[in-house]
FISE-739526 format. One record per residue (C-alpha): residue number from 1; chain; x, y, z. Coordinates in steps of 0.05 Angstrom, whole numbers. Each point is the difference from the previous one (the first is absolute). Example, Ala and Ser with C-alpha at 12.3 -4.5 7.8 and 13.67 -1.06 7.14 Angstrom:
residues 2
+------+-------+--------+--------+--------+
| resi | chain |      x |      y |      z |
+------+-------+--------+--------+--------+
|    1 |     A |    246 |    -90 |    156 |
|    2 |     A |     27 |     69 |    -13 |
+------+-------+--------+--------+--------+
This chain:
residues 392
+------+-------+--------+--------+--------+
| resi | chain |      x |      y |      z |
+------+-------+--------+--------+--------+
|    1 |     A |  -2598 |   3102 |   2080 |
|    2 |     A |     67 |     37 |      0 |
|    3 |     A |     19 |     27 |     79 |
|    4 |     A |     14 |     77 |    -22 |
|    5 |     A |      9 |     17 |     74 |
|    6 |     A |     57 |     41 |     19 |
|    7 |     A |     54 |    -26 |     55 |
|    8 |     A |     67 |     30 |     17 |
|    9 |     A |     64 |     -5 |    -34 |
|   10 |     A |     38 |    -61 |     32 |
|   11 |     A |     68 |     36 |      7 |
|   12 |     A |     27 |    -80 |    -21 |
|   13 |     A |    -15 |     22 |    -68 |
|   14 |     A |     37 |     62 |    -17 |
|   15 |     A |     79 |     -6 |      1 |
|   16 |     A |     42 |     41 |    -29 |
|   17 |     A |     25 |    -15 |    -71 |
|   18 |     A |    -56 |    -53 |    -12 |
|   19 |     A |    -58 |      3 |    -32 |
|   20 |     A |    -74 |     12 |     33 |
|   21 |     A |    -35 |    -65 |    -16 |
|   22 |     A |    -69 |     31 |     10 |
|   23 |     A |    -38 |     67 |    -15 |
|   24 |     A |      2 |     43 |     50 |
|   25 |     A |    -51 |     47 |     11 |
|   26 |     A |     -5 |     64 |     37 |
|   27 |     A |    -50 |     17 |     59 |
|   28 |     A |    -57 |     38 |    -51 |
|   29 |     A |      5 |    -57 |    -49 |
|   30 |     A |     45 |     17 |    -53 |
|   31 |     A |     64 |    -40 |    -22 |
|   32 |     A |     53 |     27 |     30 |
|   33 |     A |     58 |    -66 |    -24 |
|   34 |     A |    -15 |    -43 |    -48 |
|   35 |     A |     27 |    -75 |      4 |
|   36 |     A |     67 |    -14 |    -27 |
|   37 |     A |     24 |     80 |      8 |
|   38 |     A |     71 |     -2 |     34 |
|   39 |     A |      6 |     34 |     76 |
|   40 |     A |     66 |     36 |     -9 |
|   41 |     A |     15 |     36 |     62 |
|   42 |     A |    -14 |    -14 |     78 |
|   43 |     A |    -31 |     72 |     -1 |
|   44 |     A |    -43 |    -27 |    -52 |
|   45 |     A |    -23 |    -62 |     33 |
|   46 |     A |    -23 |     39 |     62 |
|   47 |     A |    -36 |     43 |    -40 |
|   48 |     A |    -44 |    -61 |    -30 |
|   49 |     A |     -9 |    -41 |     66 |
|   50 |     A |    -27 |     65 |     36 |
|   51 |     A |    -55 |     11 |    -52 |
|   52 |     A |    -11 |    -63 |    -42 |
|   53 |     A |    -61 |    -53 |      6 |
|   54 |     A |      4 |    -65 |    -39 |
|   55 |     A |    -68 |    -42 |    -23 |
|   56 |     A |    -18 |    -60 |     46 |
|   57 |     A |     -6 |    -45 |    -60 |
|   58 |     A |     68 |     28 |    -22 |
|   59 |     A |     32 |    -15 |     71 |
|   60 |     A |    -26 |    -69 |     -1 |
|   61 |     A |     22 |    -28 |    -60 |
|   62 |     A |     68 |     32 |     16 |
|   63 |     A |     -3 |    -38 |     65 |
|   64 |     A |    -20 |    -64 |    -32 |
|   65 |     A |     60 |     10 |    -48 |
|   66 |     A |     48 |     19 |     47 |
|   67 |     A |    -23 |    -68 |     51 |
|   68 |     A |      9 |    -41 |    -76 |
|   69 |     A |     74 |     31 |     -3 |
|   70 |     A |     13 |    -21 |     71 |
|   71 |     A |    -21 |    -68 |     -5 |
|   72 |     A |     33 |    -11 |    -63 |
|   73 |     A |     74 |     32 |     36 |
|   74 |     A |    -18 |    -47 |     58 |
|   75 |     A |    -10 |    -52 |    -47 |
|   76 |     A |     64 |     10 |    -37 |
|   77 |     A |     38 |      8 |     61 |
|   78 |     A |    -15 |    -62 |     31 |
|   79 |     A |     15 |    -37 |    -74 |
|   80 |     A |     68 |     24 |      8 |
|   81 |     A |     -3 |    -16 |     76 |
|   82 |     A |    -14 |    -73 |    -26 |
|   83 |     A |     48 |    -10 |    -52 |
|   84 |     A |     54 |     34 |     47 |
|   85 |     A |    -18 |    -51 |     47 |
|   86 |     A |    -11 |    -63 |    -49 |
|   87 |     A |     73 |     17 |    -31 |
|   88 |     A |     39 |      4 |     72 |
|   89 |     A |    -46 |    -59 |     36 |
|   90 |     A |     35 |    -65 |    -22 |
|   91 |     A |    -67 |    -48 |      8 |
|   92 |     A |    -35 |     50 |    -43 |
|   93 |     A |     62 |     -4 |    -50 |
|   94 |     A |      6 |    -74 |      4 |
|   95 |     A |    -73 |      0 |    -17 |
|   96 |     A |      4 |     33 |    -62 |
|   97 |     A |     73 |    -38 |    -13 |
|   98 |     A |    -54 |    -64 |      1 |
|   99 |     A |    -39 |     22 |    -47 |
|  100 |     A |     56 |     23 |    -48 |
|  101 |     A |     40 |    -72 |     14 |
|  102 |     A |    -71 |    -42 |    -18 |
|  103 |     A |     -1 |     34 |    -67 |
|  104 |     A |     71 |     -5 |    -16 |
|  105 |     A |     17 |    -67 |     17 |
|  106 |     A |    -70 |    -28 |    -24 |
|  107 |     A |     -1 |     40 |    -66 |
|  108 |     A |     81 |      6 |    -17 |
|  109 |     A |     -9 |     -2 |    -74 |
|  110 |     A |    -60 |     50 |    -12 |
|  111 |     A |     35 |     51 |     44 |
|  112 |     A |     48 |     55 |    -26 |
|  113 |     A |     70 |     22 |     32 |
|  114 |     A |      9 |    -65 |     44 |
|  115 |     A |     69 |      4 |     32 |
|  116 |     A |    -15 |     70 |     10 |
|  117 |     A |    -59 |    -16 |     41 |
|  118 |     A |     38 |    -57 |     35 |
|  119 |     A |     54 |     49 |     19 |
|  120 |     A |    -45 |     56 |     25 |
|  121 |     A |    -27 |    -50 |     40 |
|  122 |     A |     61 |    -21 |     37 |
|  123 |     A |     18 |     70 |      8 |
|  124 |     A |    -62 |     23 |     33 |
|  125 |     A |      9 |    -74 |     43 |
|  126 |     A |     68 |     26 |     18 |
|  127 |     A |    -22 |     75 |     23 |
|  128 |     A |    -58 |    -32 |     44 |
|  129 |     A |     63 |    -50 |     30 |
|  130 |     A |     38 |     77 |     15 |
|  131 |     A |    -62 |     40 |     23 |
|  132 |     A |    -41 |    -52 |     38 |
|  133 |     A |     17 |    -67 |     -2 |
|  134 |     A |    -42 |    -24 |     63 |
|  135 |     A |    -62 |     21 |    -39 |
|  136 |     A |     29 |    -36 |    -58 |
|  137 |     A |      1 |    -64 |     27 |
|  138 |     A |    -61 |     14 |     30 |
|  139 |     A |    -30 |      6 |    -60 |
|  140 |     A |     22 |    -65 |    -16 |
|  141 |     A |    -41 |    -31 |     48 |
|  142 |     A |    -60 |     50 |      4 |
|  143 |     A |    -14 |     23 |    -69 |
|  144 |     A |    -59 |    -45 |    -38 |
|  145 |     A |      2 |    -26 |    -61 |
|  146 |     A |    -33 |    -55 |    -52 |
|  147 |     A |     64 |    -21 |    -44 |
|  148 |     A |     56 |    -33 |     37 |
|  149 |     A |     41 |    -18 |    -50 |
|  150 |     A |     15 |     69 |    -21 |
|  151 |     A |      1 |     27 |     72 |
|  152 |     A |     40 |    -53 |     24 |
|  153 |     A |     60 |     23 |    -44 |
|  154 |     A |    -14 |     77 |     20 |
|  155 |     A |      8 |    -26 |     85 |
|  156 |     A |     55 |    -28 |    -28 |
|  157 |     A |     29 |     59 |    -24 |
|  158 |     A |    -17 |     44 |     58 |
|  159 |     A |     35 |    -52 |     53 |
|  160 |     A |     56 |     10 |    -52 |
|  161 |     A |     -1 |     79 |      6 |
|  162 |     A |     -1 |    -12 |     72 |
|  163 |     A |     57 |    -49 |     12 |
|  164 |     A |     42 |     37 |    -57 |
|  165 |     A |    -11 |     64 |     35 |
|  166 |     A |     35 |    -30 |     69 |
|  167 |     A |     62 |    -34 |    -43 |
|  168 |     A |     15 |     66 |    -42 |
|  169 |     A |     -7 |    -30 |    -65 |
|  170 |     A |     22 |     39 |    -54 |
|  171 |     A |    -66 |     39 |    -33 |
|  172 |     A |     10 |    -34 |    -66 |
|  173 |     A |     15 |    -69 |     30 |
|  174 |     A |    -71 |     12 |     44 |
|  175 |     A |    -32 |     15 |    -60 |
|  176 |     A |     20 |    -60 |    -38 |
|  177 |     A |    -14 |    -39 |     58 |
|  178 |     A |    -76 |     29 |      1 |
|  179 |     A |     -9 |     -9 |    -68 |
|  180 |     A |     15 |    -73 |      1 |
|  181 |     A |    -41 |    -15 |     63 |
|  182 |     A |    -54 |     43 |    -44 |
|  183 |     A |      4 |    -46 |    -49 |
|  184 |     A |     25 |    -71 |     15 |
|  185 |     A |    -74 |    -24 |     -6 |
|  186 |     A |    -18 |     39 |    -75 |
|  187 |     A |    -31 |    -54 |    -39 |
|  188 |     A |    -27 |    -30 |     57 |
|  189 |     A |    -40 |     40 |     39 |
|  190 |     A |    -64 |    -36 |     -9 |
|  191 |     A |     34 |    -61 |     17 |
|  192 |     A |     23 |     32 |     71 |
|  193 |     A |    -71 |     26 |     13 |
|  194 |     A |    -30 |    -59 |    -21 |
|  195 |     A |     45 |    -44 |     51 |
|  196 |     A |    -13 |     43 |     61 |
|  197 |     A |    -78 |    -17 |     -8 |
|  198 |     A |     19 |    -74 |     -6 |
|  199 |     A |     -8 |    -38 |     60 |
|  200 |     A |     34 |    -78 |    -27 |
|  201 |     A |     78 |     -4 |    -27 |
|  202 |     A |     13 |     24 |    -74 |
|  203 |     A |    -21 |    -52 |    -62 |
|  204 |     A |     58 |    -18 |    -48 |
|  205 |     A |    -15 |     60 |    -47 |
|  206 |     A |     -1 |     52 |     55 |
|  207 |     A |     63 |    -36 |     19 |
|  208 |     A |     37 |      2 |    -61 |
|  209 |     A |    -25 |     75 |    -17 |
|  210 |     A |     30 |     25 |     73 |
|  211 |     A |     59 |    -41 |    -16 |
|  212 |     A |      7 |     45 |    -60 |
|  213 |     A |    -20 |     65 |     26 |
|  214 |     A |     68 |     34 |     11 |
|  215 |     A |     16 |    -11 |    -72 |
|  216 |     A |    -62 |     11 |    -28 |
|  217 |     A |      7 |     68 |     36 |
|  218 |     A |     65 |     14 |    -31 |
|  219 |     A |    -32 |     -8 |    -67 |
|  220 |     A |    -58 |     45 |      6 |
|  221 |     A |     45 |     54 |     27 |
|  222 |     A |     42 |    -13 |    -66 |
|  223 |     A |    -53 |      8 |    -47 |
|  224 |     A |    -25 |     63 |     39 |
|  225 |     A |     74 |     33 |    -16 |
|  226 |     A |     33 |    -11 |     66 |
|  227 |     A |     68 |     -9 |    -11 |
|  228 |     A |     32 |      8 |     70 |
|  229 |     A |     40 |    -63 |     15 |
|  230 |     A |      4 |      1 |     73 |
|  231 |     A |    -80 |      8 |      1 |
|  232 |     A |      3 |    -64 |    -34 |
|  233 |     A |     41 |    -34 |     39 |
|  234 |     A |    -27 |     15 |     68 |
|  235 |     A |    -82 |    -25 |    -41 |
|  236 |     A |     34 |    -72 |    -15 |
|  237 |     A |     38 |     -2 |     70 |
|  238 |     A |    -62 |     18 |     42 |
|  239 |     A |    -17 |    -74 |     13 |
|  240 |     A |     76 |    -27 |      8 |
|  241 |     A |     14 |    -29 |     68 |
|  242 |     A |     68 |     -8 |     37 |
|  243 |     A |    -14 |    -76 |     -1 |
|  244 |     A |      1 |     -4 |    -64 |
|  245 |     A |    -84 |    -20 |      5 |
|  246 |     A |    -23 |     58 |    -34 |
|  247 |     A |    -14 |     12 |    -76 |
|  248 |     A |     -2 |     10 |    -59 |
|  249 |     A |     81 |    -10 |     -4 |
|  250 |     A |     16 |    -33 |     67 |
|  251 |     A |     47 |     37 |     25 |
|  252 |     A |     59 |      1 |     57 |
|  253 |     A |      5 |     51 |     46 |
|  254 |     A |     59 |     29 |    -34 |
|  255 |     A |    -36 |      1 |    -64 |
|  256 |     A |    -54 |     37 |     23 |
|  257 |     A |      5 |     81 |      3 |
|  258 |     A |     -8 |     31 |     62 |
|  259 |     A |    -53 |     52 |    -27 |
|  260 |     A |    -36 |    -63 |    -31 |
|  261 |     A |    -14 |    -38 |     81 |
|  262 |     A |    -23 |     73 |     21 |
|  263 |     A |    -48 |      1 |    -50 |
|  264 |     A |    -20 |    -76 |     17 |
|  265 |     A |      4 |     23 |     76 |
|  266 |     A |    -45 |     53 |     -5 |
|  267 |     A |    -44 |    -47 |    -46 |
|  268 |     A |    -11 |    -54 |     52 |
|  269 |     A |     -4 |     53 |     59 |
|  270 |     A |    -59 |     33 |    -33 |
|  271 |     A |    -31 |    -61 |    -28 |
|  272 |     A |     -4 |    -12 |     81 |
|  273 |     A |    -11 |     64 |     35 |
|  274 |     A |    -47 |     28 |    -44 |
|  275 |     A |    -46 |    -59 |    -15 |
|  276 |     A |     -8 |    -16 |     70 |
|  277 |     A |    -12 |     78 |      7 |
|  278 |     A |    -67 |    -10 |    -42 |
|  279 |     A |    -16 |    -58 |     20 |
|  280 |     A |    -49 |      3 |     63 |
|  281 |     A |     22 |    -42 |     64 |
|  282 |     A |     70 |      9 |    -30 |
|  283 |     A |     62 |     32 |     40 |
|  284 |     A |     62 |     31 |    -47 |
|  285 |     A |     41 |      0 |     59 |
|  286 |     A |     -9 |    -80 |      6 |
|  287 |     A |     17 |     -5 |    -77 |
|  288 |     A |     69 |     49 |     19 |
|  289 |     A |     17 |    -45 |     53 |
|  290 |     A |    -12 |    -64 |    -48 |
|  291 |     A |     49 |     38 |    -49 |
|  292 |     A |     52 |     20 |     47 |
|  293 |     A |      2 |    -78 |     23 |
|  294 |     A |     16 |    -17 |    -69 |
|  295 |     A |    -54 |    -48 |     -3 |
|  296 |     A |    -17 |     27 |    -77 |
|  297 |     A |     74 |     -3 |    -42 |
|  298 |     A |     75 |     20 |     17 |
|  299 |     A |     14 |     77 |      6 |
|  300 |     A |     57 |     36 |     14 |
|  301 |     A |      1 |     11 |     75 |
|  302 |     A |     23 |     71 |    -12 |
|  303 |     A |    -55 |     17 |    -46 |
|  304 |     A |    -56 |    -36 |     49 |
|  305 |     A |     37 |     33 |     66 |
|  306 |     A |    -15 |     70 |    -40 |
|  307 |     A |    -65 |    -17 |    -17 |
|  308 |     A |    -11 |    -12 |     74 |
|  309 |     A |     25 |     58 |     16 |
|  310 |     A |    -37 |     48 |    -52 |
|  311 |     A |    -68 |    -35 |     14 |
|  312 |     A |      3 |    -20 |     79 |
|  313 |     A |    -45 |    -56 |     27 |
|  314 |     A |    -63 |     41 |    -14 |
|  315 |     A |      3 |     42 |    -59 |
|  316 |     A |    -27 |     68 |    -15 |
|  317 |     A |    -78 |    -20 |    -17 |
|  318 |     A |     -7 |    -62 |     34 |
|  319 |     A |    -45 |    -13 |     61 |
|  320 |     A |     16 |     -7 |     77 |
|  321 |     A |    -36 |    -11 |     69 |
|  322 |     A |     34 |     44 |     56 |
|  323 |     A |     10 |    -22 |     70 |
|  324 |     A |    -61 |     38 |     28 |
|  325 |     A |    -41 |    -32 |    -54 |
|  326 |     A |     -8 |     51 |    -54 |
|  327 |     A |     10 |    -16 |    -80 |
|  328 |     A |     46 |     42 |    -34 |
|  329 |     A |     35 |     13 |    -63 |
|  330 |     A |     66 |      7 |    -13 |
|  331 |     A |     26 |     59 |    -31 |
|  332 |     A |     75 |     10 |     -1 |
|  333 |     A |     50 |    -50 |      4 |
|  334 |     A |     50 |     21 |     73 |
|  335 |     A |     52 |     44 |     -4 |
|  336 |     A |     41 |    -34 |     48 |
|  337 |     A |      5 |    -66 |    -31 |
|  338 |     A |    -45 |    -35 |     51 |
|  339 |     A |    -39 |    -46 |    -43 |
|  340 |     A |    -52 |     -8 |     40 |
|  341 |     A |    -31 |     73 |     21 |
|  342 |     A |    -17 |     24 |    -55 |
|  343 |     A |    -39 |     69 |      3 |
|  344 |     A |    -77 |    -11 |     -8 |
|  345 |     A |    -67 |     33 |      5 |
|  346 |     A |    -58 |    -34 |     36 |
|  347 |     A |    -69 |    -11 |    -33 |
|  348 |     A |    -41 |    -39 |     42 |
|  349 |     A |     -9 |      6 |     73 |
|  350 |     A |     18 |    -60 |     50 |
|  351 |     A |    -87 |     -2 |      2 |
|  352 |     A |     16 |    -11 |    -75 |
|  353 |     A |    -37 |     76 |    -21 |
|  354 |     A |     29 |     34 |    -59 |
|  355 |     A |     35 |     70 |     15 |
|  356 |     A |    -20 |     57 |    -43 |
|  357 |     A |     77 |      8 |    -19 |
|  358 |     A |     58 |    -42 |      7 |
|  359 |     A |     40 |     18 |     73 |
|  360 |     A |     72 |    -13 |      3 |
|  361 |     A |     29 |    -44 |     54 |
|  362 |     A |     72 |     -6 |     32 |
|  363 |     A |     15 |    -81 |    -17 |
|  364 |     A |     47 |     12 |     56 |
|  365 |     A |    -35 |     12 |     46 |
|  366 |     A |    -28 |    -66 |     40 |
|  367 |     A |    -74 |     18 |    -16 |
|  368 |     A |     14 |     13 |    -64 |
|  369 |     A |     48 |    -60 |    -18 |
|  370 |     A |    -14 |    -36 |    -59 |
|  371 |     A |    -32 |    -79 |     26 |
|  372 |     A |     -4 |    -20 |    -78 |
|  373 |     A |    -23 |      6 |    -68 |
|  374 |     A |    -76 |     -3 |    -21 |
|  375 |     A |    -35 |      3 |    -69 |
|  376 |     A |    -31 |     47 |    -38 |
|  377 |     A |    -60 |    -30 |     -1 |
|  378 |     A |      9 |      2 |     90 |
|  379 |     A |     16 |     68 |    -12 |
|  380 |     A |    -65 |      9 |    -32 |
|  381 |     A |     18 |     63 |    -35 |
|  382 |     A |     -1 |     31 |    -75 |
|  383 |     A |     65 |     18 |    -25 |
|  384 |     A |    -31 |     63 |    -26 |
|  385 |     A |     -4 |     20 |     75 |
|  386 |     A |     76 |     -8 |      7 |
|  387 |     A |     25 |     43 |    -54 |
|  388 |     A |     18 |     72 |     40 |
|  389 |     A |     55 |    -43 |     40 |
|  390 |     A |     40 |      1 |    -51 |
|  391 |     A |    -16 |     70 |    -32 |
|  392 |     A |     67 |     49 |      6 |
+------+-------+--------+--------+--------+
């Protein structure tokens, strides 16, 4: 039955210039306010608290609607929290970039607006290089994903950003550059995903599709209206080599464009770094040093003495032990140029317990020295866990 009791006016619901949102009732019973009248005055608002009574059941529900309004602003708030933090976090950007690339590069001809989406892409690749490339290229190595073909080109592209960034490229020769390394596998994606789950060498018709690739590439981007010539040039470049190995043309050094053995650096760096990233019992630094020897094709020493020098021996998301046995992450590249100290946060213990949050450590200090690189499966840790190191 209806609770007709009589409480006090809670002085929370009378303000001046809004309306009363319940009937208010005077001490002998009869309505004094009824809901939805206006309180004009401060005079008149005194008046009202110092004589008015409100219904228990009317109190209640206003309660119960007033705790539904707060949950829903709390709600709201911390939607916008998220997508504040989603669009300035570059793993959580890099996540959604991997969706976007798996359904672009897998689906080219059923979606709308291609080069548009392409060049969005590399622009929002080339803002993450300017606001936080460490937790780009962490990204690189920390952010899951189930295609490689298609996320293969978008590392790529994000080493790109990064390395373009630190040569001052011009911002429509970056782009360009993005777009291709975007793009140099269109056609054959599948192909690329297909060969990174393959264990034995290539057959002759996985052969003599890769061998075609970088023109087959060029084609699709003609049919999809891309008529950008350098963008085509740098797709049928991308797997020239000084030596003349490469294909499909076989080209000399001085034949091949510059932009073209970036895009076929960064190519071969991530085909490494981030592979052996996701791989467990695999080290990226060990891959970097392997790259730097030039054990995988001729690169311009220039171009791989940057790369060193942008990336450092341990790059921003990789693994490491420290000298008084913790494992850490590492989360910015140095600012000195010191390769190897790296800032890092520790996540396990030397007793090999988890911390509740990362702790930053001082690689320069002795006890905090960096003894080597471990895995992410040593690490033991979800990337998830990692993702507020790299928040702004």
């Amino acid at each position: 039955m209806p609770d007709n009791t009589k409480i006090k006016l809670p002085p929370s619901l009378v303000r001046v210039g809004q309306e009363v949102p319940v009937d208010v009732y005077a001490r002998n019973g009869l309505l004094l306010v009824k809901k939805g009248h206006y309180v004009l005055t401060p005079e008149q608002k005194e008046r009202i608290l110092h004589a008015g009574q409100v219904t228990v059941d009317a109190q209640a529900a206003l309660s119960e609607r007033e705790e539904r309004e707060r949950r829903a602003r709390l709600a709201e708030a911390e939607r916008r929290a998220q997508e504040r933090l989603r669009e300035a976090n570059p793993l959580l950007e890099m996540d959604q970039l991997t969706h976007r690339c798996r359904g672009l590069l897998n689906h080219f001809y059923a979606m709308r607006e291609v080069e548009q989406s392409i060049r969005r892409t590399a622009d929002q690749l080339i803002r993450l290089a300017e606001t936080g490339p460490d937790g780009l290229i962490a990204a690189c190595l920390l952010v899951p994903f189930n295609d490689y073909g298609s996320t293969h080109s978008l590392h790529s592209a994000a080493i790109l950003a990064v390395l373009g960034r630190r040569m001052k490229l011009p911002p429509p020769e970056l782009q360009t550059l993005l777009c291709a390394a975007l793009t140099m596998n269109i056609g054959a994606t599948q192909l690329h995903t297909e060969l990174s789950r393959q264990d034995g060498p290539l057959n002759p018709e996985q052969r003599a599709e890769m061998q075609a690739h970088p023109l087959l590439a060029s084609a699709v981007l003609r049919d999809l209206g891309i008529e950008d010539e350098r963008w085509h040039l740098l797709v049928q470049q991308h797997h020239e080599e000084y030596g003349g190995g490469g294909y499909p043309y076989g080209l000399r050094k001085e034949e091949i464009d510059p932009g073209a053995h970036l895009v076929r650096l960064a190519d071969v760096l991530t085909s490494l770094l981030v592979t052996h990233a996701h791989r467990p019992g695999h080290l990226p630094s060990i891959a970097l040093g392997r790259l730097f020897r030039g054990e995988f094709a001729e690169f311009d020493p220039t171009f791989v003495a940057l790369l060193i020098k942008e990336l450092g021996i341990y790059p921003p998301g990789s693994f490491v032990k420290l000298a008084n046995h913790e494992y850490a992450v590492v989360t910015h590249r140095p600012s000195d140029g010191k390769t190897n100290q790296p800032r890092v946060a520790a996540l396990r213990s030397p007793n090999g317990e988890f911390y509740g949050e990362p702790h930053p450590r001082n690689t320069r200090l002795p006890e905090f020295s960096i003894v080597g690189p471990i895995s992410l499966a040593q690490a033991g840790v979800r990337p998830s866990f990692l993702v507020p190191l790299w928040a702004p």
